[in-house]
One Martini backbone bead per residue (centre of mass of N, CA, C, O) as a GRO file, in nm:
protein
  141
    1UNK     BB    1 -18.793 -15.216  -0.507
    2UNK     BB    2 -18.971 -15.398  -0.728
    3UNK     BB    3 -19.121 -15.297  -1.045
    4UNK     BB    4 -19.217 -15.569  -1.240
    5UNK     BB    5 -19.416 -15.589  -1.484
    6UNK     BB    6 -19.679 -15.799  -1.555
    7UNK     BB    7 -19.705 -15.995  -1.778
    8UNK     BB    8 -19.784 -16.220  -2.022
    9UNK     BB    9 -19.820 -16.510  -2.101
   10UNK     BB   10 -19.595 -16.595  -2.309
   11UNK     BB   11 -19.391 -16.391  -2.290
   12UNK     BB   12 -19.089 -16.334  -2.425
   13UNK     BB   13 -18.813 -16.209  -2.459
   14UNK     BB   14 -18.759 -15.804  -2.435
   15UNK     BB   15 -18.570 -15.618  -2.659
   16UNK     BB   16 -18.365 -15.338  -2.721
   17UNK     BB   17 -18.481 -15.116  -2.973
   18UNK     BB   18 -18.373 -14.852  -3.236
   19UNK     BB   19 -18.542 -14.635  -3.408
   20UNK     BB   20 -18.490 -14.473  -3.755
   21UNK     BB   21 -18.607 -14.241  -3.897
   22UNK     BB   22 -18.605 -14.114  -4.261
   23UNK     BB   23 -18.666 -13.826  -4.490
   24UNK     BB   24 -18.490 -13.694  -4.714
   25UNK     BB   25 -18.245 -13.704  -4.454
   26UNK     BB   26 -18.462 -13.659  -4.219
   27UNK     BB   27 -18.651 -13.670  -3.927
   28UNK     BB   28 -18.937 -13.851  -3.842
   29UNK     BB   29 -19.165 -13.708  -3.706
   30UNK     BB   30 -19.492 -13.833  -3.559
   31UNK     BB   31 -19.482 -14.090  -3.635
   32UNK     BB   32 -19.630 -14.407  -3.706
   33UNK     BB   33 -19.498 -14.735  -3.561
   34UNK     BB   34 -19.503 -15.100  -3.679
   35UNK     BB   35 -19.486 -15.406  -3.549
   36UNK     BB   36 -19.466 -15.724  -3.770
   37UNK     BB   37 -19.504 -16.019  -3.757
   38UNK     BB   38 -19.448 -16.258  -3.978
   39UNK     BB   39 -19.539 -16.498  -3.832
   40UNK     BB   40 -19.851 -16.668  -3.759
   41UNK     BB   41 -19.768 -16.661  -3.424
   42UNK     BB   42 -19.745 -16.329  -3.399
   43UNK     BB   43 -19.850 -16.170  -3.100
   44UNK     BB   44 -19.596 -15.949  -3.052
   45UNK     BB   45 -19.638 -15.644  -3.106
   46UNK     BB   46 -19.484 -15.309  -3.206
   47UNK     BB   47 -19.453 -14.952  -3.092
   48UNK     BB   48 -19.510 -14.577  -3.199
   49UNK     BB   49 -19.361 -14.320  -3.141
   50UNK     BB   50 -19.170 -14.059  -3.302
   51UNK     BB   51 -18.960 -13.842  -3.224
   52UNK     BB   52 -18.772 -13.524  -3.281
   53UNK     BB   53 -18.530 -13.789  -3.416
   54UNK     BB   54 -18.699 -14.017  -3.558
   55UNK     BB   55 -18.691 -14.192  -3.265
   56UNK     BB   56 -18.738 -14.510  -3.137
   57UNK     BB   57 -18.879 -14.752  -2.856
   58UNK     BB   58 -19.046 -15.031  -2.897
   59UNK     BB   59 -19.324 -15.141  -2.784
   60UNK     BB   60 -19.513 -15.406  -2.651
   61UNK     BB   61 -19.792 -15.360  -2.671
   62UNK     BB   62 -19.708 -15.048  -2.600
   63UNK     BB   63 -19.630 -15.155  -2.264
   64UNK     BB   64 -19.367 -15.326  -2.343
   65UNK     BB   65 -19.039 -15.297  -2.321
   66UNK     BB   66 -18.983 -15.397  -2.646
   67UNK     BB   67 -18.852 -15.665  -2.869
   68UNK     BB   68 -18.889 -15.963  -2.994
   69UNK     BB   69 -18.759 -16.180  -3.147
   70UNK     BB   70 -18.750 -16.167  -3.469
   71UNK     BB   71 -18.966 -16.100  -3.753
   72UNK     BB   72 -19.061 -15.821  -3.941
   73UNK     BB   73 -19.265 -15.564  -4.032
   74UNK     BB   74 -19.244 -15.200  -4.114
   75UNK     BB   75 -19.470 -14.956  -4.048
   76UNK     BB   76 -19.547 -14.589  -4.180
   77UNK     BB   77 -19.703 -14.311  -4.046
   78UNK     BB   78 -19.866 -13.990  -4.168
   79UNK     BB   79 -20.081 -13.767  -4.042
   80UNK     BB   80 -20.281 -13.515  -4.177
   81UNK     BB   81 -20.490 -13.232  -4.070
   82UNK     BB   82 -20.703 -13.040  -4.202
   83UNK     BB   83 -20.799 -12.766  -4.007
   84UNK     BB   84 -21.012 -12.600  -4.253
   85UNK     BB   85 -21.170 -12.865  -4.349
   86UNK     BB   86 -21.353 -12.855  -4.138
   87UNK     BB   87 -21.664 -13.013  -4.056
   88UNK     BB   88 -21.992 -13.022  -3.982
   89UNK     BB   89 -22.286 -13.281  -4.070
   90UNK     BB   90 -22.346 -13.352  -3.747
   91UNK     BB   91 -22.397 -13.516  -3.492
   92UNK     BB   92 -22.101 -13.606  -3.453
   93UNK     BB   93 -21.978 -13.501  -3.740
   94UNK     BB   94 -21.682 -13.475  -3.942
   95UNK     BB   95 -21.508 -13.342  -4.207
   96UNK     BB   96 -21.204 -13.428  -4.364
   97UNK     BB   97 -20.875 -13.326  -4.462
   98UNK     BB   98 -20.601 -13.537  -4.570
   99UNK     BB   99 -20.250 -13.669  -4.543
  100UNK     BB  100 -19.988 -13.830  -4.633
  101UNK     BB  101 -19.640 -13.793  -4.511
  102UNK     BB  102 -19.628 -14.078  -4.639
  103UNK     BB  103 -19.577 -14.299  -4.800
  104UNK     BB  104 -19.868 -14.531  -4.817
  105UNK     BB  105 -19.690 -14.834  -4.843
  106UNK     BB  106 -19.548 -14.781  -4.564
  107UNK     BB  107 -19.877 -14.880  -4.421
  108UNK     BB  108 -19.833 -15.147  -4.572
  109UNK     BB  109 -19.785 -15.459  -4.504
  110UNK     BB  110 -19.822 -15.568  -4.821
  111UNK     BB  111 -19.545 -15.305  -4.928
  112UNK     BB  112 -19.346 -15.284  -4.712
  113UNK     BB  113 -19.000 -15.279  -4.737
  114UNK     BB  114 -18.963 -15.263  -4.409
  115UNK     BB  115 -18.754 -15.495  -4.225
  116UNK     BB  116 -18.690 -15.703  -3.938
  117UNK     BB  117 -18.414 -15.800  -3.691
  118UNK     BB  118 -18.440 -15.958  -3.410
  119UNK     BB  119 -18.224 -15.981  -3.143
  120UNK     BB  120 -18.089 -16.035  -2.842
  121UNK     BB  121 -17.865 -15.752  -2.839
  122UNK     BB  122 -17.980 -15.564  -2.949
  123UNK     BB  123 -18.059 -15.262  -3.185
  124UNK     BB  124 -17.990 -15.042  -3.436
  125UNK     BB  125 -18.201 -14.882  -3.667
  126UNK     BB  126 -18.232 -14.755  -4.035
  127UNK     BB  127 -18.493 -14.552  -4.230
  128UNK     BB  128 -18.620 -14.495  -4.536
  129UNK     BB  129 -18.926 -14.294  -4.592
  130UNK     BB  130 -18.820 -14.170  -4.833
  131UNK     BB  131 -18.975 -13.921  -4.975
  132UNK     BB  132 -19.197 -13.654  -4.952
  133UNK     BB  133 -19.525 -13.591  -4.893
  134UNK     BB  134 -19.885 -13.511  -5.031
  135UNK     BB  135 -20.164 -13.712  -4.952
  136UNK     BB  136 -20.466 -13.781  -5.032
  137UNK     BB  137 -20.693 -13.918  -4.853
  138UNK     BB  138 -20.988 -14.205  -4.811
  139UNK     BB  139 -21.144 -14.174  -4.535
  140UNK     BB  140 -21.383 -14.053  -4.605
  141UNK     BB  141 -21.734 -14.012  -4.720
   0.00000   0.00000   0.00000
C-alpha cells in the first residue's frame, strides 16, 4: 500500500535537498540548521539537526521530507552545556553556563551569511560556519 503522509493544505511540492555544514574545514555535527523562507508570505520553514558528517537532508515543519522551491537564509547554531555548572537554586530551577560553538551571527535571521536558493531539482549544498569559537551565552537569568 501507500502510506504518503497526509500534508496540509496548501503545502508546496517539497524537493530533497542535503546540506553540509562545515566549522574549520571539518563536519559540523549536532548544529541545529533552520531555513528561513525569504519571502514574508513564506510560512514552509524547514530544519533539522546535522548528522556526524555535518550533513542534514531538511524536513519541511520538521515532519514533510524536503524543502519548498524558493530562497532561504539559513541560521545555523550550536549549544554547550557546562555540565559542571549547573547549579540548581529553587524548585524546578537551575543556571547553568552555556557557549555558543558557532558564530552567534550565523543563530540570527538578521546577520546570518547564509543563504540558499532551492530549485525543482533538489541539490547538495555546502556552507562554512566560520572557526570554532567557545562564546559564553547570556540566556541565563
Amino acid at each position: 500500500g501507500c502510506h504518503r503522509q497526509l500534508r496540509p493544505e496548501g503545502m508546496p511540492p517539497l524537493y530533497s535537498v542535503t546540506l553540509e555544514f562545515l566549522q574549520d574545514g571539518q563536519p559540523l555535527a549536532d548544529a541545529s540548521v533552520i531555513l528561513h523562507p525569504e519571502e514574508a508570505s513564506g510560512k514552509w520553514f524547514a530544519g533539522g539537526t546535522t548528522d556526524s558528517q555535518g550533513k542534514i537532508k531538511p524536513a519541511t515543519q520538521g515532519r514533510y521530507d524536503g524543502v519548498a522551491a524558493g530562497k532561504y537564509k539559513v541560521t545555523v547554531s550550536k549549544i554547550e552545556i557546562d555540565e559542571k555548572s549547573i547549579k540548581i537554586i529553587g524548585e524546578g530551577l537551575q543556571t547553568y553556563d552555556s557557549y555558543h560553538l558557532v558564530e552567534p551571527k550565523f543563530a540570527e535571521i538578521a546577520q546570518t551569511p547564509l543563504t540558499l536558493e532551492v530549485s525543482k531539482k533538489g541539490e547538495n549544498f555546502s556552507f562554512d560556519a566560520g572557526a570554532a569559537v567557545r562564546k559564553k551565552t547570556n540566556v541565563n537569568p
